[in-house]
KOLKEBA-758051 format. One record per atom (N, C-alpha, C): chain; x, y, z; residue number from 1; residue in one letter; atom name. Coordinates in pm, 1 decimal, decimal comma. Layout:
BEGIN
NODE chain       xx       yy       zz resi resn name
NODE     A        X        Y        Z  NUM    A   CA
...
//
This chain:
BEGIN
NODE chain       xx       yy       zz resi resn name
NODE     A  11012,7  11611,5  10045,8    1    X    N
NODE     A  11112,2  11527,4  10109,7    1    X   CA
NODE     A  11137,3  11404,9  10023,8    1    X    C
NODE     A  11264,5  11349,9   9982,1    2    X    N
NODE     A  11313,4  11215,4   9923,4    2    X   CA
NODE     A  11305,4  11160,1  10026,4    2    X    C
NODE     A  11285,7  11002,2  10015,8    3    X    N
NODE     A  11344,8  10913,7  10049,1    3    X   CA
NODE     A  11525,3  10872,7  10060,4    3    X    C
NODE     A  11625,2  10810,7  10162,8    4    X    N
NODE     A  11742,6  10777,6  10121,9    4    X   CA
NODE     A  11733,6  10643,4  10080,6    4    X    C
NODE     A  11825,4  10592,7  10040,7    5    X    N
NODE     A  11892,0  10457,1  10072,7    5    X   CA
NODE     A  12031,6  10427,0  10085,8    5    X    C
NODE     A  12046,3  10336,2  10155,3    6    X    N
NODE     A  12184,7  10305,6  10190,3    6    X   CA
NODE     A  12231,7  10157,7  10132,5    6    X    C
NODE     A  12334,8  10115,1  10079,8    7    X    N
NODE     A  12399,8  10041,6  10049,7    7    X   CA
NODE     A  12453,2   9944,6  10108,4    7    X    C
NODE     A  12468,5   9798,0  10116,7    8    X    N
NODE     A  12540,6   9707,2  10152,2    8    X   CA
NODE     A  12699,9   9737,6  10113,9    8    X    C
NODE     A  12769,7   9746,2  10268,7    9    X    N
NODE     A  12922,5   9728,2  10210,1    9    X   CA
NODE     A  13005,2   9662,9  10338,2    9    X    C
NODE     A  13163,9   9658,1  10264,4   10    X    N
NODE     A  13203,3   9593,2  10388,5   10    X   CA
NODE     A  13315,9   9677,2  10387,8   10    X    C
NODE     A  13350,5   9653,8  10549,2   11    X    N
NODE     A  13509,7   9718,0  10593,2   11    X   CA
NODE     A  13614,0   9661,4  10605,3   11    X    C
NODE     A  13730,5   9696,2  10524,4   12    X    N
NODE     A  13804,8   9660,6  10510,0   12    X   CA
NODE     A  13877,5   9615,9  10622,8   12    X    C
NODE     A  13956,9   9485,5  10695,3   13    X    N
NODE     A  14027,6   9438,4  10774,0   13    X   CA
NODE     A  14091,8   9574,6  10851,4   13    X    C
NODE     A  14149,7   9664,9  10756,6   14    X    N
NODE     A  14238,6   9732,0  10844,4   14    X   CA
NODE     A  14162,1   9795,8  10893,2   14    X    C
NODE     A  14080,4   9869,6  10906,5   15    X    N
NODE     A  13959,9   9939,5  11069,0   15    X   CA
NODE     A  13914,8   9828,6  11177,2   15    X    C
NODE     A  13921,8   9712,2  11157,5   16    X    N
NODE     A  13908,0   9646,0  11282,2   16    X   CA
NODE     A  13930,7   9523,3  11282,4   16    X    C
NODE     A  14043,3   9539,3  11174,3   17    X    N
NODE     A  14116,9   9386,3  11247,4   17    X   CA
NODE     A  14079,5   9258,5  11185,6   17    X    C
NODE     A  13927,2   9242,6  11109,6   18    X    N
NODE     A  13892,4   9183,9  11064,3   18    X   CA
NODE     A  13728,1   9246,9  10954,7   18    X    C
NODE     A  13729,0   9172,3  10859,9   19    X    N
NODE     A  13649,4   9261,8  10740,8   19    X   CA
NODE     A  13460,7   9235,9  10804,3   19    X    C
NODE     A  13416,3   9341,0  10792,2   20    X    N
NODE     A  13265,6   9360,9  10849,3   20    X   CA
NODE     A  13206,8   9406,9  10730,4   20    X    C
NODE     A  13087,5   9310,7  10706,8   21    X    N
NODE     A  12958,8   9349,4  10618,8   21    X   CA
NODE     A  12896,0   9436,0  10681,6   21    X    C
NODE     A  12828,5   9591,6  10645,9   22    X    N
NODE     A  12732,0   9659,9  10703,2   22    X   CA
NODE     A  12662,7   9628,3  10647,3   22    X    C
NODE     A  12515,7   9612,0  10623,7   23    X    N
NODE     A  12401,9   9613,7  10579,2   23    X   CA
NODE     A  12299,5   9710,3  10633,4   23    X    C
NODE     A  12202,1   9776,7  10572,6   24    X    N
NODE     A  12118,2   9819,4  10646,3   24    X   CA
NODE     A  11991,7   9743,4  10646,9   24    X    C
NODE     A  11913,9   9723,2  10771,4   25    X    N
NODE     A  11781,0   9633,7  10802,0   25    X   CA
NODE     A  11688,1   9764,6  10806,3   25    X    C
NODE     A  11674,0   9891,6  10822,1   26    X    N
NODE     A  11585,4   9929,8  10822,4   26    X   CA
NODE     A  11635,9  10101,7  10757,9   26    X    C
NODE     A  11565,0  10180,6  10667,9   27    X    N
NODE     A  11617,9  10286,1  10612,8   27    X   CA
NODE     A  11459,1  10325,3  10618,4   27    X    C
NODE     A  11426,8  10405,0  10703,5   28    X    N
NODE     A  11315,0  10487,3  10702,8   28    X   CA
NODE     A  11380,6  10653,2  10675,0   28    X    C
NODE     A  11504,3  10686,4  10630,8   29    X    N
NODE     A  11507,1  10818,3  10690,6   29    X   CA
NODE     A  11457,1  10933,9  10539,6   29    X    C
NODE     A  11464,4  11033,1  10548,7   30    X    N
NODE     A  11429,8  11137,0  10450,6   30    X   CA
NODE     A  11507,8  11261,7  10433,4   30    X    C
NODE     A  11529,6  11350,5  10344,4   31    X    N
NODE     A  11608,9  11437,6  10332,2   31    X   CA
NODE     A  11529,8  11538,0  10289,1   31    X    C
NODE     A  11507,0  11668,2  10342,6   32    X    N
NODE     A  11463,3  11811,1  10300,2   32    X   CA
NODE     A  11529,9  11876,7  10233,5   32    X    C
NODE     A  11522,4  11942,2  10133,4   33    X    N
NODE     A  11648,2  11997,4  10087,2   33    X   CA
NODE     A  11588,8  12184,1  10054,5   33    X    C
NODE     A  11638,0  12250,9  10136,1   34    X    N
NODE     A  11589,9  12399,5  10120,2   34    X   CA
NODE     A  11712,8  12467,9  10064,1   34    X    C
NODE     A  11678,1  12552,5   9936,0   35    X    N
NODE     A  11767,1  12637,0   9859,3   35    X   CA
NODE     A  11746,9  12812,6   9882,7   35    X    C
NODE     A  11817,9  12856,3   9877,1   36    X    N
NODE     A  11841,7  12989,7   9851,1   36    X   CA
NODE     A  11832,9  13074,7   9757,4   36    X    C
NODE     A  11770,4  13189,5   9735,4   37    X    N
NODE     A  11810,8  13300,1   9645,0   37    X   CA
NODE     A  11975,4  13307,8   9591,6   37    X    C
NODE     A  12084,4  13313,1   9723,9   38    X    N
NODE     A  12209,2  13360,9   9719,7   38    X   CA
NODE     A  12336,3  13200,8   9671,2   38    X    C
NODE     A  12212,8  13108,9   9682,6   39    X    N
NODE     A  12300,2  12984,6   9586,2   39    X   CA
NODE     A  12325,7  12892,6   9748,0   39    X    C
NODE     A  12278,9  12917,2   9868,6   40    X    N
NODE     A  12361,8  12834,7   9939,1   40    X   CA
NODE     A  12193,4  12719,4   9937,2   40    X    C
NODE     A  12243,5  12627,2  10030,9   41    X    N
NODE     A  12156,5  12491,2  10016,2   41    X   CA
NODE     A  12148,1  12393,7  10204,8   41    X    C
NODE     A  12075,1  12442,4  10237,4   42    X    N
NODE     A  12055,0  12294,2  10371,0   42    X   CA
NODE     A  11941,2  12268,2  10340,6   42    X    C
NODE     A  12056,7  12117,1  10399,4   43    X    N
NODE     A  11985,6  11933,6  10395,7   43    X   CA
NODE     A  11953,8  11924,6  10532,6   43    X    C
NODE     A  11829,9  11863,1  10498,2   44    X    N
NODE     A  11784,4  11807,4  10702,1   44    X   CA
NODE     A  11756,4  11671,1  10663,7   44    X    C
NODE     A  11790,6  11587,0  10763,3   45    X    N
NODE     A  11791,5  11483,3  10753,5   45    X   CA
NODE     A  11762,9  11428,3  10869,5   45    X    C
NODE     A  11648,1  11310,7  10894,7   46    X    N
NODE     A  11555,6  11279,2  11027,6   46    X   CA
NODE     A  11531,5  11164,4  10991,5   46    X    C
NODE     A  11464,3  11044,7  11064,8   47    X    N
NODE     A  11404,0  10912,3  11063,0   47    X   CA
NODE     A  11492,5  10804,8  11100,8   47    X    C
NODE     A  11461,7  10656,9  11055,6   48    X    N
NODE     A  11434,2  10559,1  11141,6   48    X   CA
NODE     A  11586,3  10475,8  11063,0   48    X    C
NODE     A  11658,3  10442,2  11089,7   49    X    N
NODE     A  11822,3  10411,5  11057,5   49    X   CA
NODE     A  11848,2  10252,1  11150,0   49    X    C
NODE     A  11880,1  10187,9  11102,3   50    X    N
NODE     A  11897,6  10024,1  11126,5   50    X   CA
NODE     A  11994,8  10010,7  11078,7   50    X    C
NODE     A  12119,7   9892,4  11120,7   51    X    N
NODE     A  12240,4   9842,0  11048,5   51    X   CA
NODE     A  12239,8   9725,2  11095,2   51    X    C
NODE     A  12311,7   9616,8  11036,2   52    X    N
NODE     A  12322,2   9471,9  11070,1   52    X   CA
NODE     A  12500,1   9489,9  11039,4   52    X    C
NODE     A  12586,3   9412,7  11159,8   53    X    N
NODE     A  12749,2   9460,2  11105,8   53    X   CA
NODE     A  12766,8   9288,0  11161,6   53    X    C
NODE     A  12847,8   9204,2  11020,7   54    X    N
NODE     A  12867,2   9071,1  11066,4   54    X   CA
NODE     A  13012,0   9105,9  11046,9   54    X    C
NODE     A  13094,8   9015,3  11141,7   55    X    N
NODE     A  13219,1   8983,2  11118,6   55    X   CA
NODE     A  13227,0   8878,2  11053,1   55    X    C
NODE     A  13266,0   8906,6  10919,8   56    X    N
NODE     A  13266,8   8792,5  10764,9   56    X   CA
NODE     A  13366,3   8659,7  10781,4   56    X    C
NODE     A  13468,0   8698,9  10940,3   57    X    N
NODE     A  13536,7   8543,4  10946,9   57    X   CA
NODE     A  13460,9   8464,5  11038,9   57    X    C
NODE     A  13406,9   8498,0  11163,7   58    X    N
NODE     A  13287,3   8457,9  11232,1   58    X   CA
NODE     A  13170,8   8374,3  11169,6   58    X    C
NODE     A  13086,2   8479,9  11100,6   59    X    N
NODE     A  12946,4   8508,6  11052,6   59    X   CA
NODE     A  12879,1   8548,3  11151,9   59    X    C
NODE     A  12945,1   8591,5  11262,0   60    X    N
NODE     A  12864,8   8652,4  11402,7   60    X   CA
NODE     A  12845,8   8816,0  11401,4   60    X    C
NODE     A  12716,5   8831,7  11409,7   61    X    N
NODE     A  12652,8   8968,7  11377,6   61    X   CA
NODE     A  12565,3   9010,1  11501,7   61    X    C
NODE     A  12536,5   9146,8  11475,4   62    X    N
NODE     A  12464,8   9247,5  11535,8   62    X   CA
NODE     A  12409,6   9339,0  11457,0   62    X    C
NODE     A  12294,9   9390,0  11531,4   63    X    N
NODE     A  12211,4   9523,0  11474,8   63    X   CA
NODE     A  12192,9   9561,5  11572,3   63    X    C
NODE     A  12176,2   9732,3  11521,8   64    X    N
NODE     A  12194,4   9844,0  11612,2   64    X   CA
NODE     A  12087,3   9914,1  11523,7   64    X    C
NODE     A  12003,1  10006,7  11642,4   65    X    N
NODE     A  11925,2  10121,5  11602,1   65    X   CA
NODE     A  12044,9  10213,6  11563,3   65    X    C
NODE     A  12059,1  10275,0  11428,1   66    X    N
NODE     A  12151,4  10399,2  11426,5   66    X   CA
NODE     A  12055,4  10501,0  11370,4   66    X    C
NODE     A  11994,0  10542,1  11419,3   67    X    N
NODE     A  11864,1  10656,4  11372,0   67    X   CA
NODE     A  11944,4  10783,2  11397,8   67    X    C
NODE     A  11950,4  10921,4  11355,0   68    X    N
NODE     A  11991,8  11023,6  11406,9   68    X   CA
NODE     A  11927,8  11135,0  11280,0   68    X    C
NODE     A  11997,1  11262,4  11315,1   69    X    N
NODE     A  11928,8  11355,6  11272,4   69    X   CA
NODE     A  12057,2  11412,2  11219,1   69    X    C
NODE     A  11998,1  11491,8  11118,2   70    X    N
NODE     A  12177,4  11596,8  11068,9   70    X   CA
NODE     A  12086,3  11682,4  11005,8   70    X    C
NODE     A  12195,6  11832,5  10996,5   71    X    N
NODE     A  12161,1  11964,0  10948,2   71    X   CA
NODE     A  12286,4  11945,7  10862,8   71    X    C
NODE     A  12280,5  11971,2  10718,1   72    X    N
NODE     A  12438,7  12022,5  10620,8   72    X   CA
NODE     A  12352,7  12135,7  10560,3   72    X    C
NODE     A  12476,6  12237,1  10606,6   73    X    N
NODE     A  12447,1  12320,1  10537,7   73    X   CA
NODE     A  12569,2  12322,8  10437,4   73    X    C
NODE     A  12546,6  12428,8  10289,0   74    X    N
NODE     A  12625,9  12458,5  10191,0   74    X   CA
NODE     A  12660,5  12572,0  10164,6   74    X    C
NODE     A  12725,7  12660,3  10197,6   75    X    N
NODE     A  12746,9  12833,2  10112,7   75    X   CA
NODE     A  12756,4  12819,1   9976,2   75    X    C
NODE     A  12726,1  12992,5   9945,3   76    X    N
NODE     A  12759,2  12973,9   9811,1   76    X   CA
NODE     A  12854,7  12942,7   9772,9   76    X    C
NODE     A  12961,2  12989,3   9845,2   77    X    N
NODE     A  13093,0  12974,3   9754,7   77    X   CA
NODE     A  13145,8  12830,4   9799,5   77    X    C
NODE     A  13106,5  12749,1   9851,3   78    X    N
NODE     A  13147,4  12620,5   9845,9   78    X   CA
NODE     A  13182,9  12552,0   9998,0   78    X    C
NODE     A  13180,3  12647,0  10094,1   79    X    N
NODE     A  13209,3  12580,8  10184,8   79    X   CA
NODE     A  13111,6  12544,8  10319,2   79    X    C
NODE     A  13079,8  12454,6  10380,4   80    X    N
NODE     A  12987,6  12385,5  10474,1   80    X   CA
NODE     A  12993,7  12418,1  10626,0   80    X    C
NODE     A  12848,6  12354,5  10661,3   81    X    N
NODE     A  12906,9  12313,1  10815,9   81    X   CA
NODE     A  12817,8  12166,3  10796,5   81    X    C
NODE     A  12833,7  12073,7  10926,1   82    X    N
NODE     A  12756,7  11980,7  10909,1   82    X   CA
NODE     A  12725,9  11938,1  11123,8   82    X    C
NODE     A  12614,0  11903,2  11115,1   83    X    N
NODE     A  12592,1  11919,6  11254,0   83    X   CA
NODE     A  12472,4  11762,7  11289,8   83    X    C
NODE     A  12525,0  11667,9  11335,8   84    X    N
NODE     A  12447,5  11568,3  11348,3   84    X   CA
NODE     A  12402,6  11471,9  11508,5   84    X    C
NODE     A  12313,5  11471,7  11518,4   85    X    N
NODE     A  12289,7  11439,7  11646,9   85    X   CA
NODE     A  12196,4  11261,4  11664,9   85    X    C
NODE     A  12261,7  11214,8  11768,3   86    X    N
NODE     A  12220,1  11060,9  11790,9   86    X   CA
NODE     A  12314,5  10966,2  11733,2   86    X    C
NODE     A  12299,9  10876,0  11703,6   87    X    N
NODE     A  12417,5  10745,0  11620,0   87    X   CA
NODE     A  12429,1  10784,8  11539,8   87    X    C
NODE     A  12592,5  10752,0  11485,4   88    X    N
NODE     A  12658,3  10778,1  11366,2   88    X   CA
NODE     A  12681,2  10674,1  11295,2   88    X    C
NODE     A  12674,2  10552,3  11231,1   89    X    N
NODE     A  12728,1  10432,7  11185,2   89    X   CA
NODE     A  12835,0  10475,9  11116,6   89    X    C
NODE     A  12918,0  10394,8  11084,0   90    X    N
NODE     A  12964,1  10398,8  10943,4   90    X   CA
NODE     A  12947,6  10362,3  10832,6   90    X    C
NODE     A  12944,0  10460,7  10733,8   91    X    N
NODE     A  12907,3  10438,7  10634,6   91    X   CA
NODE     A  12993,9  10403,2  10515,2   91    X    C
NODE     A  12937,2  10377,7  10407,2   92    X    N
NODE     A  13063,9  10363,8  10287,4   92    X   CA
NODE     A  13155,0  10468,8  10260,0   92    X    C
NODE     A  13097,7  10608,7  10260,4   93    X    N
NODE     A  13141,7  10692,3  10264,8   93    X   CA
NODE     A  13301,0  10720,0  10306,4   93    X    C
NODE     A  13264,2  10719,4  10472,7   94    X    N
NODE     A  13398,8  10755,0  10572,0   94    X   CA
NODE     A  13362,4  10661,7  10678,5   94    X    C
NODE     A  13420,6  10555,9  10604,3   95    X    N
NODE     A  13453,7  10452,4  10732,8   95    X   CA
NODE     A  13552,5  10467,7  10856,5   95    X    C
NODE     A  13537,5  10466,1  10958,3   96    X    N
NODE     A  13645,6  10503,6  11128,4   96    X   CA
NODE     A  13637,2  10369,5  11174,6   96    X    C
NODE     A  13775,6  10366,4  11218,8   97    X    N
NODE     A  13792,8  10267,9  11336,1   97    X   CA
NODE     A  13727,8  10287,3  11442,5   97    X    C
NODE     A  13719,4  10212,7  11560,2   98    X    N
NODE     A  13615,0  10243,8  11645,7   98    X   CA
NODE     A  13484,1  10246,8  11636,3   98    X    C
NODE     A  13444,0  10275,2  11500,4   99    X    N
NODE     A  13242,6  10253,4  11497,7   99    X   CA
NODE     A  13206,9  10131,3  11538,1   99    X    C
NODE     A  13085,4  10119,3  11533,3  100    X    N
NODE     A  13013,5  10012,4  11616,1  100    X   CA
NODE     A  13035,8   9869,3  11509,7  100    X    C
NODE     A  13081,5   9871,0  11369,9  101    X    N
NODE     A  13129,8   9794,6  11293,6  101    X   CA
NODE     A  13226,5   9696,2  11339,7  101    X    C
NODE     A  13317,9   9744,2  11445,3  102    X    N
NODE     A  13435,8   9676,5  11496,0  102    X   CA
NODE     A  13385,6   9519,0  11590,7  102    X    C
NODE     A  13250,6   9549,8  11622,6  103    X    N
NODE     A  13180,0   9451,6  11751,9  103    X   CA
NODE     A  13174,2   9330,4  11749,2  103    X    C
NODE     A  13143,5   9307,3  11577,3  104    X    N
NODE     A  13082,1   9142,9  11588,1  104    X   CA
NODE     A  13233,3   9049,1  11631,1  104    X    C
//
């Protein structure tokens, strides 16, 4: 099992109106990674997930437990499923309107 880490970033005004620092306060989580004979690949992913989300015109913040669990799987030929259970934050990745980012 790796270790993750997650990145300090912020959201851009247009998801909520005003720009939010995520930070993470706590990154306990880990990633399994089991491969195949036939080329396909699942990731499990489990542990302990923290975020701090300030509204940068404020400086008024919150943290949230966002701990959760996810299964990705990969086929060979390229295509997925992905299946995740408990809090979702947003991440740098794919930031959404509506995440818990919008609060402070």
């Amino acid at each position: 099992m790796a270790g993750l880490s997650s990145p300090t970033f912020t959201l851009p005004a247009r998801f909520c109106g005003f720009r939010v620092r995520v930070e993470p306060v706590a990154s306990k989580e880990f990633i399994k990674v089991l491969r195949t004979a036939d080329g396909s690949m699942t990731e499990l992913l489990t542990g302990k997930f923290g975020q701090s989300y300030t509204n940068l015109g404020t400086g008024k913040a919150i943290t949230e437990n966002a701990s959760a669990s996810g299964k990705l799987t990969t086929n060979a030929d390229g295509s997925g499923t992905e299946v995740g259970r408990g809090r979702t934050p947003p991440s740098s990745r794919q930031p959404r309107h509506g995440d818990s980012g919008c609060r402070p």
